[in-house]
C-alpha positions as CSV (number, residue, x, y, z in Angstrom):
1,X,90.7,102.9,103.5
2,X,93.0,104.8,101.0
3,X,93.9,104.6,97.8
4,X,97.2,103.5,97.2
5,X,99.5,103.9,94.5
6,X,102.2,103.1,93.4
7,X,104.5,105.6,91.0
8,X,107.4,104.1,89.3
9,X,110.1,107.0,88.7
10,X,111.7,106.9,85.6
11,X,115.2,108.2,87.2
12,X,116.1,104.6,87.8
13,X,114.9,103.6,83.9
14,X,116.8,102.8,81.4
15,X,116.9,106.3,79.4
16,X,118.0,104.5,75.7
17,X,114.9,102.8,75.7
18,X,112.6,105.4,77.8
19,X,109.5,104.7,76.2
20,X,109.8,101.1,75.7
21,X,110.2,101.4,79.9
22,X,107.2,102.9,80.4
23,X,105.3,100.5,78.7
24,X,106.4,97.8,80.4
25,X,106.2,99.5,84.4
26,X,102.8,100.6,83.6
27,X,102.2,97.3,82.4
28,X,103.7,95.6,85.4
29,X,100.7,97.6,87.4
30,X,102.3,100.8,87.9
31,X,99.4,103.6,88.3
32,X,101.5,106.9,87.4
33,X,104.2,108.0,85.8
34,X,107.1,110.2,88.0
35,X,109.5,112.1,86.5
36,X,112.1,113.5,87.9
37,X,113.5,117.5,86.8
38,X,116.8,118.3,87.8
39,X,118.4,121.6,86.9
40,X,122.4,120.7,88.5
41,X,121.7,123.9,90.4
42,X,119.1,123.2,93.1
43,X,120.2,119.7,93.1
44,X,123.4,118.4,91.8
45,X,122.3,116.5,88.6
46,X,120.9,116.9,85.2
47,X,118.3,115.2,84.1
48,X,115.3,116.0,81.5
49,X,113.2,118.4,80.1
50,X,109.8,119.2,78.8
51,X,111.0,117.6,75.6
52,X,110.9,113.8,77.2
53,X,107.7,114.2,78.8
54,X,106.3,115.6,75.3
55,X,108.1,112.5,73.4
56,X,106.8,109.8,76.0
57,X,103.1,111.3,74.9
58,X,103.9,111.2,71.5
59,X,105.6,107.2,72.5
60,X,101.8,106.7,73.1
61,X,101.9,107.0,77.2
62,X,98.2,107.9,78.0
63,X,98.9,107.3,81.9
64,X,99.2,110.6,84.3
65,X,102.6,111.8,84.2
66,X,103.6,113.3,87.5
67,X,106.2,115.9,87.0
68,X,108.3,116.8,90.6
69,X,110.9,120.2,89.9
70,X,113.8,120.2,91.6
71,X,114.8,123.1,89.6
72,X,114.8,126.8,89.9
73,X,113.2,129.4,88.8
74,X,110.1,127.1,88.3
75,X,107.4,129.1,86.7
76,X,109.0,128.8,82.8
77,X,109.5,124.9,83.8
78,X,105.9,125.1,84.9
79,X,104.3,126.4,81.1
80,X,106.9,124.1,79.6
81,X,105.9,121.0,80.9
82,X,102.2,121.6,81.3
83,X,102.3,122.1,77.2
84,X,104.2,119.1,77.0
85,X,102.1,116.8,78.5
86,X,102.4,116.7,82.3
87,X,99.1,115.5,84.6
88,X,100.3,116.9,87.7
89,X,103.4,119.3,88.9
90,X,105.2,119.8,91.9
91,X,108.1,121.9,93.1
92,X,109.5,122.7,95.8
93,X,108.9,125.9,97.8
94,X,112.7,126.9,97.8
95,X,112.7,127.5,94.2
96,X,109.7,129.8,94.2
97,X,109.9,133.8,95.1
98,X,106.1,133.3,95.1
99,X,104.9,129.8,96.1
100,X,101.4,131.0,95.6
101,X,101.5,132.4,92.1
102,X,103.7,129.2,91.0
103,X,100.8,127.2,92.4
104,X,98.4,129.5,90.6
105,X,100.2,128.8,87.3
106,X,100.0,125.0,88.0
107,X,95.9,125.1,88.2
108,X,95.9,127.8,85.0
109,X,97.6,124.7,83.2
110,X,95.0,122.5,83.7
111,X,97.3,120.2,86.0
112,X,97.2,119.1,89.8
113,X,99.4,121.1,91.9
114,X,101.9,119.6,94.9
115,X,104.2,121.1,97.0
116,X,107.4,118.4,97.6
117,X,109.1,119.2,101.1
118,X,112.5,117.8,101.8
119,X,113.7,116.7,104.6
120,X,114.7,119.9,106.4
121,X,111.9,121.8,105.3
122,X,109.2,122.6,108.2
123,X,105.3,121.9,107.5
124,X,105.0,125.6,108.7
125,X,105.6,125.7,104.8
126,X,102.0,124.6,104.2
127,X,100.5,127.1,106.1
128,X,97.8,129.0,103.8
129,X,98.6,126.6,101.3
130,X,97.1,123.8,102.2
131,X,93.0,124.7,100.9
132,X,94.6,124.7,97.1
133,X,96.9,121.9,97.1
134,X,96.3,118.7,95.6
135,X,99.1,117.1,96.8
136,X,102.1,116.8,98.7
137,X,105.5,115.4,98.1
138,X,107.3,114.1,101.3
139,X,110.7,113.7,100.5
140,X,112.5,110.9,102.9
141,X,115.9,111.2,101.1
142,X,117.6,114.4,100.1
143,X,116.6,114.9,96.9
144,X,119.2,114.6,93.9
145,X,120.3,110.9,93.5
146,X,118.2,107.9,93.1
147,X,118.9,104.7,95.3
148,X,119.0,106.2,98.5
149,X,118.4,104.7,101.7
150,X,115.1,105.7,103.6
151,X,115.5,108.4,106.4
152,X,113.7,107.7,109.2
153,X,112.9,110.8,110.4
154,X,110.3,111.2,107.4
155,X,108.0,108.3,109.3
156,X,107.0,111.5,112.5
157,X,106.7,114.2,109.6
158,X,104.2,111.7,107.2
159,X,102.4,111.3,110.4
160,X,102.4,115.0,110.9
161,X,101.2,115.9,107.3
162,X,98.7,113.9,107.5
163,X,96.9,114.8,110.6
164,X,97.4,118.5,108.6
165,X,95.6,116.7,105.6
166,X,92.6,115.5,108.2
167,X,92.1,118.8,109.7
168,X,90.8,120.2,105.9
169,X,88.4,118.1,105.2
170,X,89.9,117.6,101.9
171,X,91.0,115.0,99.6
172,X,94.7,115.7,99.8
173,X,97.0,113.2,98.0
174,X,100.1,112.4,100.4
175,X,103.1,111.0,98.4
176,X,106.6,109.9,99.6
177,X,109.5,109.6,97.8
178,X,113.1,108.2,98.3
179,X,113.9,104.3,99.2
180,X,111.2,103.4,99.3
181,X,111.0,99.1,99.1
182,X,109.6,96.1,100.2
183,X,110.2,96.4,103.5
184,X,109.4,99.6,104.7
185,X,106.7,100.3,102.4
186,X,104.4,99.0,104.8
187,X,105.5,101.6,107.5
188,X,105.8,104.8,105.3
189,X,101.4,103.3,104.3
190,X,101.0,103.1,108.0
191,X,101.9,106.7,109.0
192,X,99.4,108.0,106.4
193,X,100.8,108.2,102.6
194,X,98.7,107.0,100.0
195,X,101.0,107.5,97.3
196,X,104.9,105.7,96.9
197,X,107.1,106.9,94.2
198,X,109.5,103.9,93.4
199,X,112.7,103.9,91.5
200,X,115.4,101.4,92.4
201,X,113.0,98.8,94.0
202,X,111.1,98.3,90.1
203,X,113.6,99.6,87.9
204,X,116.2,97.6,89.3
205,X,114.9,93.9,89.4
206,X,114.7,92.0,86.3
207,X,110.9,91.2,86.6
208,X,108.6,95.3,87.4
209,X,105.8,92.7,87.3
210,X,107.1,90.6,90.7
211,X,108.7,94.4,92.2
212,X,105.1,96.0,91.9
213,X,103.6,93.1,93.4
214,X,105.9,92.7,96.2
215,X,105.4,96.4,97.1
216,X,101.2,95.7,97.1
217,X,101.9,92.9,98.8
218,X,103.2,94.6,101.8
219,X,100.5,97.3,101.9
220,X,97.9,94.6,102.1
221,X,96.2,94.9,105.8
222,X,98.4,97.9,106.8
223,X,96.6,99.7,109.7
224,X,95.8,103.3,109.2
225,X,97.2,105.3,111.9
């Protein structure tokens, strides 16, 4: 039986009171915090910095912070953020000359490394990488905006990653992010991930309580494939 969890991402919070939001998700039952780094270069928008992740710690947020980068280069981001608080950090393989050494100076920080794939990128990507990861980030939208409908096609590549994630042996965390809801959260649990990063379906309804437990509700009895 996994472990399933459930990461709100603060994209879809409500940035004027930031802190006050991640109170009240974590609160609500949420397990992790995600946060989303956009650079307007490898994806359109521009989001946040190490200097929100450091003043959420300083808010008083003692929950994991999961940092994803969809920025390039990473390796500054990497130091920045790792300083400023983050638990774990993934990026994605596109905005690293050297995925290994950018993994290497995720451990060096003391934080869980993960390597996000979107939706066009191949698993091939894993190859040699998959004996130091500690997780991976299935992206089933194209990354860059929040509120995006689900694609599909991620359902055969979870299933894939996951049979990768058997072969080791190892406790490799399998994430998904990207419309995830309700209604296909049960699906996306079904062809293996353990982990579902949730923006719009929480941060959108006026009670995170009822969202988080509608999403839990859905995983309850889901068959592992």
């Amino acid at each position: 039986m996994l472990n399933y969890q459930i990461a709100p991402s603060l994209l879809s919070a409500d940035f004027a009171r930031l802190g006050e939001e991640a109170e009240r998700v974590l609160a609500a039952g949420g397990d992790l915090l995600h946060l989303d780094v956009m650079d307007q270069h490898f994806v359109p928008p521009l989001t946040v910095g190490p200097l929100v992740c450091r003043a959420l710690r300083k808010h008083g947020i003692k929950a994991p912070i999961d940092v994803h980068l969809m920025a390039r280069p990473v390796d500054s981001l990497i130091t920045e953020f790792a300083k400023a608080g983050a638990s774990s950090i993934s990026f994605h393989p596109e905005c690293s000359d050297h995925i290994d050494r950018s993994m290497t100076l995720i451990q060096s920080q003391g934080c869980k490394v993960g390597l996000a794939l979107n939706p066009a990128t191949p698993l091939s990507t894993l190859d040699h990488l998959l004996d130091r990861l500690d997780f991976i980030l299935i992206m089933s939208v194209n990354p860059g905006f929040a509120g995006q409908p689900f694609l599909p096609s991620a359902i055969d590549k979870i299933k894939k990653t996951r049979a990768l994630i058997e072969k080791t042996g190892r406790q490799i965390t399998l994430a998904v992010d990207g419309g995830i809801k309700a209604d296909n959260i049960a699906k996306v649990a079904a062809a293996g991930a353990d982990t579902f990063i949730a923006g719009s379906a929480i941060f959108e309804q006026p009670d995170y309580a009822a969202a988080i437990t509608a999403l839990r509700t859905a995983l309850q009895g889901v068959p592992y494939e």
